[in-house]
Phi, psi and omega in degrees: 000134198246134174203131161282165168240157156247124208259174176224124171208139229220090174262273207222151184304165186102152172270161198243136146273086214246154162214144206227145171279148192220161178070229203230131181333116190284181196271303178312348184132189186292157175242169174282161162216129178240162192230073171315293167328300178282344209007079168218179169221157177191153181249149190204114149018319198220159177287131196290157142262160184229148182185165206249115154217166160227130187241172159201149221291134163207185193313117168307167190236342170276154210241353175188130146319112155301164176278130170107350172277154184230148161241134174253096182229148164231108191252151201228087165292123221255113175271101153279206166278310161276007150305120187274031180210010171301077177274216193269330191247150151317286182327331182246337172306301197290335146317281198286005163296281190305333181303278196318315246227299179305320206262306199303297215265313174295341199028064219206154163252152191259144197256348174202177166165152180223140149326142168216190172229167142211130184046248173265358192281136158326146160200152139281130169232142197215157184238160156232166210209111146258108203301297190236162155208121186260149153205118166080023175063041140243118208251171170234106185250186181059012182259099208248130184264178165189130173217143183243132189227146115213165199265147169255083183277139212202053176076244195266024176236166176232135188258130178247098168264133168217164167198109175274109163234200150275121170298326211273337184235031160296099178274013199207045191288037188235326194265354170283314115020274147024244148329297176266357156302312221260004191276130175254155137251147188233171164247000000 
């Protein structure tokens, strides 16, 4: 049985748009999901949930994964004025995105990354590799999470794509690809 979990992440102040894949792998294949709100489309393994927060980057908050779970999420970041990841350039916004998002939210490094585009818009991808996970002065090792991401800037918003697993149990190293091939802008 193929399952996802679902999480609570805390990215950037502003509102998030987030949709996590959920339930059980449908048998016909991926499904579409479009974001009237977000304006994107994206394909996604499982059918999505969608929800409203306003955040500010913190601590991930899960300490451990069963084996063979996955997340698929796409967040939708509101570049305000007072955005803690605004810079002066596209170039430096997606610095300091991916800077928050290894050390602040994931607590992790980044281990690759590349430039990418959609259509004209700037973008990045990047995986990150978290070795451990502590809380309260307890750690859990030999546990390595991975998230393959990339980010957009797209006039005053940043598109956040991811997919989060355990590297170590990941049957499905395809579907992260996937997943971020398959990423739109709508209208």
């Amino acid at each position: 049985m193929w399952r996802t979990v679902m999480m609570l992440v805390a990215i950037v102040a502003g509102s998030v748009a987030t949709v996590t894949g959920a339930a059980e792998k449908p048998a016909g294949g991926w499904e579409a999901y479009r974001s009237e709100k977000g304006k994107y489309s994206v394909r996604l393994p499982a059918k999505p949930t969608e929800e409203d927060s306003s955040v500010v980057l913190t601590q991930h908050p899960e300490k451990k994964l069963p084996d063979g779970q996955v997340t698929f999420r796409v967040d939708v970041l509101e570049l305000t004025a007072d955005s803690p990841v605004k810079g002066p350039t596209p170039a430096k916004t997606l610095d300091n995105l991916r800077d928050a998002l290894a050390t602040r939210v994931w607590e992790g490094a980044v281990q690759k990354e590349r430039e990418v585009k959609l259509g004209d818009h700037p973008g990045r991808e990047f995986i990150v590799l978290r070795k451990q996970i502590g809380s309260g002065g307890i750690t859990i090792t030999g546990y390595d999470l991975q998230y393959v991401a990339r980010a957009y800037v797209v006039k005053d918003r940043v598109y956040v794509v991811w997919r989060m697993c355990s590297q170590s149990k990941d049957t499905a190293p395809g579907d992260a690809q996937k997943f971020l091939d398959s990423f739109e802008l709508t209208k």
